[in-house]
C-alpha positions in Angstrom: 144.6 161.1 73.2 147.9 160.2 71.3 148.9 156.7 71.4 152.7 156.7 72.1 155.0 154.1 74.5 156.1 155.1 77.6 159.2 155.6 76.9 159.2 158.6 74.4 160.1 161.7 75.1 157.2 164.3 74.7 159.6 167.0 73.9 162.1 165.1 71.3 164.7 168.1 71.8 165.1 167.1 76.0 166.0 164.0 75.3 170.0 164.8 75.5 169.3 167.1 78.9 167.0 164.6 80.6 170.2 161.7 79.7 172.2 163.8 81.8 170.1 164.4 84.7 169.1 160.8 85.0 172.8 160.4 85.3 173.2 162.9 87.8 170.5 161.7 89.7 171.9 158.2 89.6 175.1 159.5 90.7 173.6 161.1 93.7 171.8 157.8 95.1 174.8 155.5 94.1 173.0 153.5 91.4 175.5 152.0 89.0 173.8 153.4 85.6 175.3 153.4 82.2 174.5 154.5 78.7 172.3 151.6 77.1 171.0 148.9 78.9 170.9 148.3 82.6 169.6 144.8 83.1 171.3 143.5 85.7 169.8 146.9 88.3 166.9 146.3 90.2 163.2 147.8 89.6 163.4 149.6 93.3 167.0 151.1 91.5 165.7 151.9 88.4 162.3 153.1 89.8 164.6 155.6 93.1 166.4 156.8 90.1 163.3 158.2 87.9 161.1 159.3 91.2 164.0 161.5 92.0 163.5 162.8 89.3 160.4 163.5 89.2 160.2 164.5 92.4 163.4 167.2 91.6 161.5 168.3 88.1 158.4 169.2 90.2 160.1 171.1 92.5 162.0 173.1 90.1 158.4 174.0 88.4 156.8 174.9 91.9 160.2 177.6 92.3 159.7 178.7 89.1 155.6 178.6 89.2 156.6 181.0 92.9 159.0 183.4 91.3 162.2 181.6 92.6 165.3 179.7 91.2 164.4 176.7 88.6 167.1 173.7 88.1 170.1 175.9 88.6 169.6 175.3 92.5 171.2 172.1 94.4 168.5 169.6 95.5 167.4 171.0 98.7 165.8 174.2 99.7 167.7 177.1 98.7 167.8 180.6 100.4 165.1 180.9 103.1 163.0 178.0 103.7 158.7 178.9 103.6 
């Protein structure tokens, strides 16, 4: 197994598009994040702000792994729920 820090992206060329949706994200739950360092947030805001996104990345992959919609949906279920 490669030996890398945790804070590397695996896929160098999504750095620039996972920026913005950690920003996005952010937005949505009112934490105060900026470009750089964010020292003075909590871990419980830094830690909403990347299970969000988790949580939003895995359900884009299960509509995409089903046939439906991937990111270009608004969190939430679109069109008929299952």
């Amino acid at each position: 197994m490669a030996n890398r820090s945790s804070n590397t992206t695996a896929v160098p060329e999504a750095k620039s598009a996972l920026d913005r949706f950690k920003m996005e994200v952010a937005g949505e739950l009112g934490v105060p994040l900026t470009d750089g360092y964010n020292g003075n947030l909590t871990s419980r805001q830094n830690g909403s702000v990347g299970g969000y996104m988790v949580k939003k990345m895995i359900e884009a992959q299960e509509r995409q792994m089903s046939g439906q919609n991937s990111m270009g949906s608004q969190s939430g279920m679109s069109g008929s729920q299952m």
